[in-house]
PyMOL Python script that loads the backbone (N, CA, C, O; Angstrom):
from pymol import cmd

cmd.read_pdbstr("""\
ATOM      1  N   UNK A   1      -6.814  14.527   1.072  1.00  0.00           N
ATOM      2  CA  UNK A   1      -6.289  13.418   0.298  1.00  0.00           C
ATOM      3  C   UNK A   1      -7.449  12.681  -0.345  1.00  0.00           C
ATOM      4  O   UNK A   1      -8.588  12.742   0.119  1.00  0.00           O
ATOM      5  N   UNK A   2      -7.123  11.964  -1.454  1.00  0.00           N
ATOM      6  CA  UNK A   2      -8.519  11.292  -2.495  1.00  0.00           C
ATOM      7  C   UNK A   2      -8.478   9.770  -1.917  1.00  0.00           C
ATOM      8  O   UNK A   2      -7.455   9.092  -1.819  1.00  0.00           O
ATOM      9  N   UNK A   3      -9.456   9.471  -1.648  1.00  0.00           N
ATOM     10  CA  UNK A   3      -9.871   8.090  -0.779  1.00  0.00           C
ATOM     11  C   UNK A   3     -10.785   7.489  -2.100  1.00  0.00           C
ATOM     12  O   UNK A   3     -11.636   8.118  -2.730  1.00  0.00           O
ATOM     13  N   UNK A   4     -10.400   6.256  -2.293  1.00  0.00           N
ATOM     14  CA  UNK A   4     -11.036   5.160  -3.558  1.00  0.00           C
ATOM     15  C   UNK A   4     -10.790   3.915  -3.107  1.00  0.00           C
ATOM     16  O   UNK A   4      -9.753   3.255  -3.172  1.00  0.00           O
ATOM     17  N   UNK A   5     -12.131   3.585  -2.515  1.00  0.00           N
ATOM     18  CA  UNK A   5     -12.667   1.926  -2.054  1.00  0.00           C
ATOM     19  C   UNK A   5     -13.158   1.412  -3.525  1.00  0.00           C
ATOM     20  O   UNK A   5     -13.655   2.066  -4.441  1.00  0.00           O
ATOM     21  N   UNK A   6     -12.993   0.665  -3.480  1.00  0.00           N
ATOM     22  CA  UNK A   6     -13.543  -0.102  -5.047  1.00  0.00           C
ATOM     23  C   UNK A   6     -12.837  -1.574  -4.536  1.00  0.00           C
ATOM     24  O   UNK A   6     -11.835  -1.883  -3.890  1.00  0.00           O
ATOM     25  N   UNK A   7     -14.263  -2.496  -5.394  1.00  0.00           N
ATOM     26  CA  UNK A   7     -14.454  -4.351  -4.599  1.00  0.00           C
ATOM     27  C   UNK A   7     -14.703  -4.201  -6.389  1.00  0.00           C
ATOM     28  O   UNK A   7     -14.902  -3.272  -7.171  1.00  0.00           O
ATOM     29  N   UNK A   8     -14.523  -6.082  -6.500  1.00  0.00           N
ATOM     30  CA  UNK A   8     -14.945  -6.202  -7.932  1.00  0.00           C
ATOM     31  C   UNK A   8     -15.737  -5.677  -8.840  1.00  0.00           C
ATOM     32  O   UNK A   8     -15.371  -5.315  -9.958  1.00  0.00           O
ATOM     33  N   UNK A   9     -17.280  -5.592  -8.229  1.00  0.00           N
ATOM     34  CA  UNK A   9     -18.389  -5.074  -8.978  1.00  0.00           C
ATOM     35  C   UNK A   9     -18.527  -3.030  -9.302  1.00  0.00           C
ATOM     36  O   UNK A   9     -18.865  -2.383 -10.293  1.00  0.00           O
ATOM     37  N   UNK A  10     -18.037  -2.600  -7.808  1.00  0.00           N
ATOM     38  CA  UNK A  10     -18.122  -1.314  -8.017  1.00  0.00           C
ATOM     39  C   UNK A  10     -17.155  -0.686  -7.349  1.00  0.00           C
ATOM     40  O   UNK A  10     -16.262  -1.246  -6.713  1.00  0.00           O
ATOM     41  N   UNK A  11     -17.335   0.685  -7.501  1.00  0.00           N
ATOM     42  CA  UNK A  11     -16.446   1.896  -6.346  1.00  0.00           C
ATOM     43  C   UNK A  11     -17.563   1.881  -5.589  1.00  0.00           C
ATOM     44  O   UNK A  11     -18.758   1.777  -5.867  1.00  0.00           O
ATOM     45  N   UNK A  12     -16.970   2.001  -4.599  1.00  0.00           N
ATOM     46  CA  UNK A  12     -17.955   1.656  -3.184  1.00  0.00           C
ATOM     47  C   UNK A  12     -17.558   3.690  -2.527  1.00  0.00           C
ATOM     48  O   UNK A  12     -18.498   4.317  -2.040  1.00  0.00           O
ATOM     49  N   UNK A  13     -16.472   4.212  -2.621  1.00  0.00           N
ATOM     50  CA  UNK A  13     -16.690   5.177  -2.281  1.00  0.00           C
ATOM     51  C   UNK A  13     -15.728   6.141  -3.386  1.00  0.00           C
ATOM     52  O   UNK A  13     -15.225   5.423  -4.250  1.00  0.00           O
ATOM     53  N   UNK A  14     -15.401   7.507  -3.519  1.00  0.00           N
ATOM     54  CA  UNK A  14     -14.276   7.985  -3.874  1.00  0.00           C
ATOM     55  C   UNK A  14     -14.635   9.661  -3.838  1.00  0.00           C
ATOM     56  O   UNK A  14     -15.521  10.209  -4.493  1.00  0.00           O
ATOM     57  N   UNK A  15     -14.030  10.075  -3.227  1.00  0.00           N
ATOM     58  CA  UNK A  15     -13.998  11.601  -2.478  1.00  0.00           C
ATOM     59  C   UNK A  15     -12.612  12.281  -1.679  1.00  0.00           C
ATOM     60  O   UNK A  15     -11.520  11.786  -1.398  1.00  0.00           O
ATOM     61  N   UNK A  16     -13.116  13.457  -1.489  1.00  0.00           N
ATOM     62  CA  UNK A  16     -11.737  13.586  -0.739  1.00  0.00           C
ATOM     63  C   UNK A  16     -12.133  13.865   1.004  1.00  0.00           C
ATOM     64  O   UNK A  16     -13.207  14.317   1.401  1.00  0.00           O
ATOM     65  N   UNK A  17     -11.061  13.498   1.800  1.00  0.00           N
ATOM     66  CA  UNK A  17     -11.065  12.954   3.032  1.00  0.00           C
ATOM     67  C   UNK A  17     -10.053  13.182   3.832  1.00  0.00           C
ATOM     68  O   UNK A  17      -8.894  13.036   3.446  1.00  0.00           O
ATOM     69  N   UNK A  18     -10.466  13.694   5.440  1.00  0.00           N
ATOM     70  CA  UNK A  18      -9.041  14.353   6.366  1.00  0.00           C
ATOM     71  C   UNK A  18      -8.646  13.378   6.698  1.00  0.00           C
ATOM     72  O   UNK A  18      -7.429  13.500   6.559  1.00  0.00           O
ATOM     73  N   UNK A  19      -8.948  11.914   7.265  1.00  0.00           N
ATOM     74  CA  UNK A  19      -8.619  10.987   7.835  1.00  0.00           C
ATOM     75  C   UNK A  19      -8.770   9.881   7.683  1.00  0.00           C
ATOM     76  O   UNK A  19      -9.615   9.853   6.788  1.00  0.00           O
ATOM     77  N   UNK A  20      -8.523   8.812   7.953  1.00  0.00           N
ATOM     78  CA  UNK A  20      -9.182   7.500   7.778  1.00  0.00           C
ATOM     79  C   UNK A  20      -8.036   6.242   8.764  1.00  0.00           C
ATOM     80  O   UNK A  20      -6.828   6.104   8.957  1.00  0.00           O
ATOM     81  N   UNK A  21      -9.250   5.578   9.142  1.00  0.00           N
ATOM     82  CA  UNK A  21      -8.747   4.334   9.800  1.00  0.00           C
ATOM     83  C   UNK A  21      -8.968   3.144   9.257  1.00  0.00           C
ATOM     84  O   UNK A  21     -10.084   3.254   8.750  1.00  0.00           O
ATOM     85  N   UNK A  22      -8.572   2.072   9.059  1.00  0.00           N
ATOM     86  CA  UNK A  22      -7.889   0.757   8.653  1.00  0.00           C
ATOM     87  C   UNK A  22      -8.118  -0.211   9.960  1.00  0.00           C
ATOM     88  O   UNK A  22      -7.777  -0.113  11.139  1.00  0.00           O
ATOM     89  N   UNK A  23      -8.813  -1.137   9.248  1.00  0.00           N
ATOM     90  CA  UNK A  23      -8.336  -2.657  10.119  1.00  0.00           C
ATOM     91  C   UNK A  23      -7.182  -3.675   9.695  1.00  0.00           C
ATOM     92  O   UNK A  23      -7.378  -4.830   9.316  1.00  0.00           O
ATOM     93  N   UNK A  24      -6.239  -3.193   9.794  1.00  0.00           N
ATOM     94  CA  UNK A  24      -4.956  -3.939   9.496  1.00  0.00           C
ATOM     95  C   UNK A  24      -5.264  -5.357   9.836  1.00  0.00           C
ATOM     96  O   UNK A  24      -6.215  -5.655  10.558  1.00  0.00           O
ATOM     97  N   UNK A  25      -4.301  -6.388   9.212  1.00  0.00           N
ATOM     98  CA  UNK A  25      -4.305  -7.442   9.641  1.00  0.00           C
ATOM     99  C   UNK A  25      -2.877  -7.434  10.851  1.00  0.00           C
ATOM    100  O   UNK A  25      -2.637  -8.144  11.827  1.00  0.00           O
ATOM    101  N   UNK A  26      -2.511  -6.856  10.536  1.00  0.00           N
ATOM    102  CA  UNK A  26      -1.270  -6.398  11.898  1.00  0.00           C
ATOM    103  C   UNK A  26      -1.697  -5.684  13.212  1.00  0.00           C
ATOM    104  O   UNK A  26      -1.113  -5.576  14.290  1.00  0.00           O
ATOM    105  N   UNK A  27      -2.709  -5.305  12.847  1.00  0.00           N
ATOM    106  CA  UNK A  27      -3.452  -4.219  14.191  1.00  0.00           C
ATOM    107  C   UNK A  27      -4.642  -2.983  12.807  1.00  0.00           C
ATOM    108  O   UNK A  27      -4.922  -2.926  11.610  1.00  0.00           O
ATOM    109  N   UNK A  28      -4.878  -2.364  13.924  1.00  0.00           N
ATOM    110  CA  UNK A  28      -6.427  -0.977  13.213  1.00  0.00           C
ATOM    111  C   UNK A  28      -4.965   0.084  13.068  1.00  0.00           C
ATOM    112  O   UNK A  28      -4.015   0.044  13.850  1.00  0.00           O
ATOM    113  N   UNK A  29      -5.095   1.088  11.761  1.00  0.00           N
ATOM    114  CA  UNK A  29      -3.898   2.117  12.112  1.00  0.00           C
ATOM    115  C   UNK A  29      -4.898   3.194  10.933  1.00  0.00           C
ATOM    116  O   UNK A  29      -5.880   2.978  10.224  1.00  0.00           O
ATOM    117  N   UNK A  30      -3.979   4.465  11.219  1.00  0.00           N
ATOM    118  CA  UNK A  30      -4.780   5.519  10.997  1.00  0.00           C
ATOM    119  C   UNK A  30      -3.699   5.892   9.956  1.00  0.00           C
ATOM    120  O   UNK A  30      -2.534   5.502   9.889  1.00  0.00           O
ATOM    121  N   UNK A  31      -4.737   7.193   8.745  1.00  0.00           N
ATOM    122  CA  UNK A  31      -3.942   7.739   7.784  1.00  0.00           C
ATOM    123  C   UNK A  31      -4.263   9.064   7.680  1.00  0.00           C
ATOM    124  O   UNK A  31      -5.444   9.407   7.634  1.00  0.00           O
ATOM    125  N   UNK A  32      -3.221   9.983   7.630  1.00  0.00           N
ATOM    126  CA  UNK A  32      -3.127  11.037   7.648  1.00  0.00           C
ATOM    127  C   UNK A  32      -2.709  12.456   6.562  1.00  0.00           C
ATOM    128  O   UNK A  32      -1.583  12.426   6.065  1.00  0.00           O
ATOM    129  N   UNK A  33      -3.232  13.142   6.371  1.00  0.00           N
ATOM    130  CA  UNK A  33      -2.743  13.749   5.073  1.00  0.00           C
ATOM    131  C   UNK A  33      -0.657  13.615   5.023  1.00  0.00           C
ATOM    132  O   UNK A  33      -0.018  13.790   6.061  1.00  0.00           O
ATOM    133  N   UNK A  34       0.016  13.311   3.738  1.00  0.00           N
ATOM    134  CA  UNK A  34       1.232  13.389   3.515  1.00  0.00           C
ATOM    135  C   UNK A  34       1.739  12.215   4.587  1.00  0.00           C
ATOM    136  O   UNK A  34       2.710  12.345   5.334  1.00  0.00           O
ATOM    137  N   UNK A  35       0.821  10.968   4.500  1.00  0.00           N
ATOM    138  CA  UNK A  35       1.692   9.857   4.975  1.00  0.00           C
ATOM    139  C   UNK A  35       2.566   9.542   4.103  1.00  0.00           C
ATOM    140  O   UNK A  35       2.893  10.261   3.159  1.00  0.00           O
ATOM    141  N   UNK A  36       3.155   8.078   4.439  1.00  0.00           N
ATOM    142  CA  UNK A  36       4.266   7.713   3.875  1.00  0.00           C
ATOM    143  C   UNK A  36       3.903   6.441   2.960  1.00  0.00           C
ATOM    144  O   UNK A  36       3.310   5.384   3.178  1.00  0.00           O
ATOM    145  N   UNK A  37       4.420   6.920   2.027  1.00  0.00           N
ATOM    146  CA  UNK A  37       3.766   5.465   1.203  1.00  0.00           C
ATOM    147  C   UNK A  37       4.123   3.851   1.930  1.00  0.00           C
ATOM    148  O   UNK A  37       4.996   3.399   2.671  1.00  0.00           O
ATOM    149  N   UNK A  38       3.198   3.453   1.406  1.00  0.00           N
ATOM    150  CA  UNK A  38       2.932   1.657   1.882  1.00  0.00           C
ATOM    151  C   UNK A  38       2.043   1.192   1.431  1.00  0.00           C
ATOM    152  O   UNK A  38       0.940   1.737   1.407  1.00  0.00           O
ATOM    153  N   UNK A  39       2.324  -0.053   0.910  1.00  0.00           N
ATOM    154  CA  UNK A  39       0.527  -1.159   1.244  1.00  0.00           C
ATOM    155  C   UNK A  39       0.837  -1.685   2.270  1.00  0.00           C
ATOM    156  O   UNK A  39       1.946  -1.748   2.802  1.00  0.00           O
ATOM    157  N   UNK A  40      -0.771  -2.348   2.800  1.00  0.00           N
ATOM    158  CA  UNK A  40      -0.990  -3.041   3.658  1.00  0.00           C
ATOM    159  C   UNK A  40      -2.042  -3.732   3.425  1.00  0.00           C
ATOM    160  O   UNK A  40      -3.050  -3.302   2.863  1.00  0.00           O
ATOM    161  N   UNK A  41      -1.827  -5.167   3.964  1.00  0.00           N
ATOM    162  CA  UNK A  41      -2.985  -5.972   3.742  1.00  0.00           C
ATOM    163  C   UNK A  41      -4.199  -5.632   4.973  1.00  0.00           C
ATOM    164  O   UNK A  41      -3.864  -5.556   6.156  1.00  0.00           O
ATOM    165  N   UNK A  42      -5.658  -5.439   4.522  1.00  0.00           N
ATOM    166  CA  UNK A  42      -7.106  -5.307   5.545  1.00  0.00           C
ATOM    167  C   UNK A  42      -7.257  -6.684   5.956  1.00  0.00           C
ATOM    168  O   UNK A  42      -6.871  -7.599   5.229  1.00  0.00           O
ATOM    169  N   UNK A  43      -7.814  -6.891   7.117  1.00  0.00           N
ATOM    170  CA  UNK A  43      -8.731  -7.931   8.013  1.00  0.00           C
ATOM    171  C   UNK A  43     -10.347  -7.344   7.925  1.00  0.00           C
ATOM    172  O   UNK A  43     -10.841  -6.216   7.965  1.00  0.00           O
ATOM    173  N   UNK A  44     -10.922  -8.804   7.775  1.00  0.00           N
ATOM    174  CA  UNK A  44     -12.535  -7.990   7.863  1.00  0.00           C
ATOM    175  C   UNK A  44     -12.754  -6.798   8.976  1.00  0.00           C
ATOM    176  O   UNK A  44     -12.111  -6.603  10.008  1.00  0.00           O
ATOM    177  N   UNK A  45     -14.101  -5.908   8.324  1.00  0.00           N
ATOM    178  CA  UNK A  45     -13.960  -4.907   9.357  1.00  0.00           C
ATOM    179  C   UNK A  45     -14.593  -3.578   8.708  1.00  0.00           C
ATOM    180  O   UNK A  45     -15.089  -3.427   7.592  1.00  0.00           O
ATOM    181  N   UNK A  46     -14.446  -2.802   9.600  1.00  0.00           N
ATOM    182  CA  UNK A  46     -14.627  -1.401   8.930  1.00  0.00           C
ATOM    183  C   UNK A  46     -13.531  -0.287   8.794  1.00  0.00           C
ATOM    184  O   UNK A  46     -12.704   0.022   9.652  1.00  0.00           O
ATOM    185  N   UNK A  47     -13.686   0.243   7.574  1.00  0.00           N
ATOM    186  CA  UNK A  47     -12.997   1.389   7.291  1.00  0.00           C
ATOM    187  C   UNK A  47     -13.639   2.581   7.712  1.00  0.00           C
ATOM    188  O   UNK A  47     -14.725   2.821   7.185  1.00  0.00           O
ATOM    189  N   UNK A  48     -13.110   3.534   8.717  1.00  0.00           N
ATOM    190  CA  UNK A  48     -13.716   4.762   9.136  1.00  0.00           C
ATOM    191  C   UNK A  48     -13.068   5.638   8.388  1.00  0.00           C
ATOM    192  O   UNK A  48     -11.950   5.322   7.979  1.00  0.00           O
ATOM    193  N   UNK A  49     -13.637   6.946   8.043  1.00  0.00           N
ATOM    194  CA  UNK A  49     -13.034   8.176   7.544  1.00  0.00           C
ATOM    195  C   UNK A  49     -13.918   9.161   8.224  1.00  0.00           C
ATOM    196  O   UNK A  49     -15.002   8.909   8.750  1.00  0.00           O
ATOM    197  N   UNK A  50     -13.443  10.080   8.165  1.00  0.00           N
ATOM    198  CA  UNK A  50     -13.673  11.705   8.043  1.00  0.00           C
ATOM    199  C   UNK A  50     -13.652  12.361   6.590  1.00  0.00           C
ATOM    200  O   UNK A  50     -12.601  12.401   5.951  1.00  0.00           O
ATOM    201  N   UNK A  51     -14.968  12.924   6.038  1.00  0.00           N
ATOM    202  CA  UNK A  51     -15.392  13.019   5.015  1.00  0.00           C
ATOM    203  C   UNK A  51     -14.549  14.924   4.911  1.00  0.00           C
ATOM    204  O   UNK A  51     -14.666  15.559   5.958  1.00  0.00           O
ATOM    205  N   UNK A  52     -13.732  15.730   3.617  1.00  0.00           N
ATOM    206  CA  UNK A  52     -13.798  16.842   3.683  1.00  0.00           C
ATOM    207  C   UNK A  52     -14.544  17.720   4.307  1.00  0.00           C
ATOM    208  O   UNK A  52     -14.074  18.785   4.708  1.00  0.00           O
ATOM    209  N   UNK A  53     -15.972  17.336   4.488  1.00  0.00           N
ATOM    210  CA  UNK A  53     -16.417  18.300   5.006  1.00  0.00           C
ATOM    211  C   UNK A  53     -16.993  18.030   6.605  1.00  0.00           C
ATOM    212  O   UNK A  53     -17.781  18.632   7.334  1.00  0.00           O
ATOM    213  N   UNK A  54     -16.249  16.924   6.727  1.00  0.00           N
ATOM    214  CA  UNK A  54     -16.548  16.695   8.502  1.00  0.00           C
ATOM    215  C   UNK A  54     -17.675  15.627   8.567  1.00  0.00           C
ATOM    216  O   UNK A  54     -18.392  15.412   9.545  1.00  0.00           O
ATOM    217  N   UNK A  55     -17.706  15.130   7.626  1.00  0.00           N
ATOM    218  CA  UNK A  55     -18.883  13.909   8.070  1.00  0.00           C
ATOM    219  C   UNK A  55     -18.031  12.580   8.641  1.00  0.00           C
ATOM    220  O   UNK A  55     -16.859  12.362   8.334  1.00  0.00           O
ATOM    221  N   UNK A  56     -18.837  11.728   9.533  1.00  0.00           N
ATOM    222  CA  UNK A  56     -18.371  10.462   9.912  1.00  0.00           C
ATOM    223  C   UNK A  56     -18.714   9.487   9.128  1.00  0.00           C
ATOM    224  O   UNK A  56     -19.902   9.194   8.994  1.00  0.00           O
ATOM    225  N   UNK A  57     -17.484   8.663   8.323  1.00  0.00           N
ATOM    226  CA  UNK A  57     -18.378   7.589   7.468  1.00  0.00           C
ATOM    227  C   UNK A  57     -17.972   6.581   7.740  1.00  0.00           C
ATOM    228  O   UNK A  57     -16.982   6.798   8.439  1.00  0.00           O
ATOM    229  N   UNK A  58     -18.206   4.893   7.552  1.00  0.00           N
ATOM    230  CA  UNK A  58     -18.127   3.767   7.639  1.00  0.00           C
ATOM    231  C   UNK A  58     -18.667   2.760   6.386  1.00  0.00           C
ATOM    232  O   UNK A  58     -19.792   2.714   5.887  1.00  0.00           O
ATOM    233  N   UNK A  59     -17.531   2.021   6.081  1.00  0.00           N
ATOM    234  CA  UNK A  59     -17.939   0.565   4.928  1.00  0.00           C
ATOM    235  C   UNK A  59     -16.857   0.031   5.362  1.00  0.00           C
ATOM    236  O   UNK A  59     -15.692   0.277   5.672  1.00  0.00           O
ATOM    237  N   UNK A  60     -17.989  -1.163   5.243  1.00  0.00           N
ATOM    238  CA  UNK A  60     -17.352  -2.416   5.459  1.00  0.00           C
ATOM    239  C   UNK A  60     -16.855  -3.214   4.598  1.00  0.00           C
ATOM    240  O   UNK A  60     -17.178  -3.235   3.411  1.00  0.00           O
ATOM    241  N   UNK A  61     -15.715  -4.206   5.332  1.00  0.00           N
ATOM    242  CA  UNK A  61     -14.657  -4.582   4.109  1.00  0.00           C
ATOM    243  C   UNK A  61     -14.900  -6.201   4.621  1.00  0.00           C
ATOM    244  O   UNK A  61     -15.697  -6.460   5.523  1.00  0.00           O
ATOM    245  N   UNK A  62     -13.967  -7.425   3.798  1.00  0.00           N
ATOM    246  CA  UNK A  62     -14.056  -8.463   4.153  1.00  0.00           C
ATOM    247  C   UNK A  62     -12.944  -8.918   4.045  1.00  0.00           C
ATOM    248  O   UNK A  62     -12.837 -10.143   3.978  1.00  0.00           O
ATOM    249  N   UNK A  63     -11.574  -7.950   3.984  1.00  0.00           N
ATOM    250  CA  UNK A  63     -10.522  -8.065   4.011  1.00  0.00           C
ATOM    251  C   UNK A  63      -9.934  -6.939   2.602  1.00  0.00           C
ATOM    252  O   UNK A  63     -10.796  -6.198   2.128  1.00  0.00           O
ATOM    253  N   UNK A  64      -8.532  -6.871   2.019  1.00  0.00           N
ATOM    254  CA  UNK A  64      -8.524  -6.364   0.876  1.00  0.00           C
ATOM    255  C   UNK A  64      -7.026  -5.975   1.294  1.00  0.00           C
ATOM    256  O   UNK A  64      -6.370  -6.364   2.261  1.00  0.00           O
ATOM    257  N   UNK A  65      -6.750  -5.249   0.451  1.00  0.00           N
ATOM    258  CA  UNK A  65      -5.237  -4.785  -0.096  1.00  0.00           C
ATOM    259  C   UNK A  65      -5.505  -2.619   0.380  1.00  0.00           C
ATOM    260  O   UNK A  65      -6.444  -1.833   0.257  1.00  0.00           O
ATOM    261  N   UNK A  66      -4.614  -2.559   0.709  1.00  0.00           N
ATOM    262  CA  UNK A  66      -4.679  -0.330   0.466  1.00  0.00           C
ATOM    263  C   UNK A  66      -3.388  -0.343   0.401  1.00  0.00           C
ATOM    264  O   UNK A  66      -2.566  -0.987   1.053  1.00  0.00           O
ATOM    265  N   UNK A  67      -3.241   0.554  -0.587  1.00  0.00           N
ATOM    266  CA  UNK A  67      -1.983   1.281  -1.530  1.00  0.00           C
ATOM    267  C   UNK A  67      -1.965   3.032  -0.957  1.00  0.00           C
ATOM    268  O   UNK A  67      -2.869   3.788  -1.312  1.00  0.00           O
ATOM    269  N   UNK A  68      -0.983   3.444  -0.177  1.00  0.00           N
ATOM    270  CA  UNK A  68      -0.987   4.771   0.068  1.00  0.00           C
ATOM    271  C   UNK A  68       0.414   5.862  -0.545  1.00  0.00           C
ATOM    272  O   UNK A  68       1.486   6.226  -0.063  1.00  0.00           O
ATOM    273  N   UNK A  69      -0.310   6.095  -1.839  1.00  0.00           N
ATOM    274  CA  UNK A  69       0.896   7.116  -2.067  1.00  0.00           C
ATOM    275  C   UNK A  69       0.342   8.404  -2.805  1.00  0.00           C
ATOM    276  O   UNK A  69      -0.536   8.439  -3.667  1.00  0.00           O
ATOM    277  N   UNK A  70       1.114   9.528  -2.225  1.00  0.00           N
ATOM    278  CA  UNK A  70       1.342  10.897  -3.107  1.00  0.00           C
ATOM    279  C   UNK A  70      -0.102  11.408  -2.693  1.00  0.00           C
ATOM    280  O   UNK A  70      -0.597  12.213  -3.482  1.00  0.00           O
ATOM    281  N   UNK A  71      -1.015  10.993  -1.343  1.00  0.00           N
ATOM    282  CA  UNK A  71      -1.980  12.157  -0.887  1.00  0.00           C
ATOM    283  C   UNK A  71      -3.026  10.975  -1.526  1.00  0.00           C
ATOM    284  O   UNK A  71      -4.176  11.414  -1.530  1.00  0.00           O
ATOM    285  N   UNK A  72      -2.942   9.734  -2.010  1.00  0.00           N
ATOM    286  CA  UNK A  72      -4.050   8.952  -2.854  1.00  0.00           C
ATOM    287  C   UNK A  72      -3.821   7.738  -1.902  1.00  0.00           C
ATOM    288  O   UNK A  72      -2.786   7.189  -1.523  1.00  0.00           O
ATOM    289  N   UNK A  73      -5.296   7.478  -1.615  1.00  0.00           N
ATOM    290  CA  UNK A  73      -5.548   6.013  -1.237  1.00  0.00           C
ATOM    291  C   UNK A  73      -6.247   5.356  -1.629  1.00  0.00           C
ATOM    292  O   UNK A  73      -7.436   5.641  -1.777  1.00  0.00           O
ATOM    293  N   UNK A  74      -5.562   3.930  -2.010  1.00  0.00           N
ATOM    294  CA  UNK A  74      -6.665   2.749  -2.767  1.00  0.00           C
ATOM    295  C   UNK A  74      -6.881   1.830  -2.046  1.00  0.00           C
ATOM    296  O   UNK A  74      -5.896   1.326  -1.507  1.00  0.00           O
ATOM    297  N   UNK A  75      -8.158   1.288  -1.770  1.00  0.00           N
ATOM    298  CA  UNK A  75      -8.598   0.085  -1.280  1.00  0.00           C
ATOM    299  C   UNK A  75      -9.087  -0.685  -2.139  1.00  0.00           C
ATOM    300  O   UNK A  75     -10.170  -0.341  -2.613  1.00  0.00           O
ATOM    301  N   UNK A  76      -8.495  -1.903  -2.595  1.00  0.00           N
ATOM    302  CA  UNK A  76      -8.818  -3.129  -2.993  1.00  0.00           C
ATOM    303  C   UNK A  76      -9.510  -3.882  -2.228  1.00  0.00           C
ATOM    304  O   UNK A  76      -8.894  -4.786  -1.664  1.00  0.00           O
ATOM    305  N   UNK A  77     -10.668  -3.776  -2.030  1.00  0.00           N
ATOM    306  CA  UNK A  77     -11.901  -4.634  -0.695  1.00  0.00           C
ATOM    307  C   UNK A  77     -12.062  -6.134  -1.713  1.00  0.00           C
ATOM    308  O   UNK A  77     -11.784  -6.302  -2.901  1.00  0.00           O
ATOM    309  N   UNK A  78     -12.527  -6.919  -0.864  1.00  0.00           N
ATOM    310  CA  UNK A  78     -13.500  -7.787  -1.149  1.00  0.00           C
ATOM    311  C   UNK A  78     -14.547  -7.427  -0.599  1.00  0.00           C
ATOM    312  O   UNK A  78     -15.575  -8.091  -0.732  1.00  0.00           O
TER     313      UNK A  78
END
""", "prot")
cmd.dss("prot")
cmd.show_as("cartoon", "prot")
cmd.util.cbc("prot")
cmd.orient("prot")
């Protein structure tokens, strides 16, 4: 699935990716290829993923918006 962090000034990441975790402001929750669409609002924190080719990555957020639909995820960070 295509993972796109982008904050005002830049894209902070955009690649494709097996996994990724979220600091919800409801709780931390995980995303998986062919989830189900939703937004959800972020709490400061970090976003973890699993990079296509198996790398561990981390950026940090200061809250923000993610939009999950059709295999695409957007993060609206601050």
């Amino acid at each position: 699935m295509l993972l796109e962090i982008i904050n005002p000034e830049e894209t902070l990441y955009s690649g494709e990716v097996k996994s990724i975790q979220f600091p919800g402001q409801e709780g931390s929750f995980g995303v998986l290829e062919n989830h189900a669409p939703m937004i959800a609002a972020l709490q400061s924190g970090e976003v973890e993923f699993v990079t296509s080719d198996g790398k561990n990555e981390k950026i940090g957020v200061k809250g923000g918006v993610v939009e999950i639909l059709k295999n695409k995820v957007l993060v609206l960070a601050e």
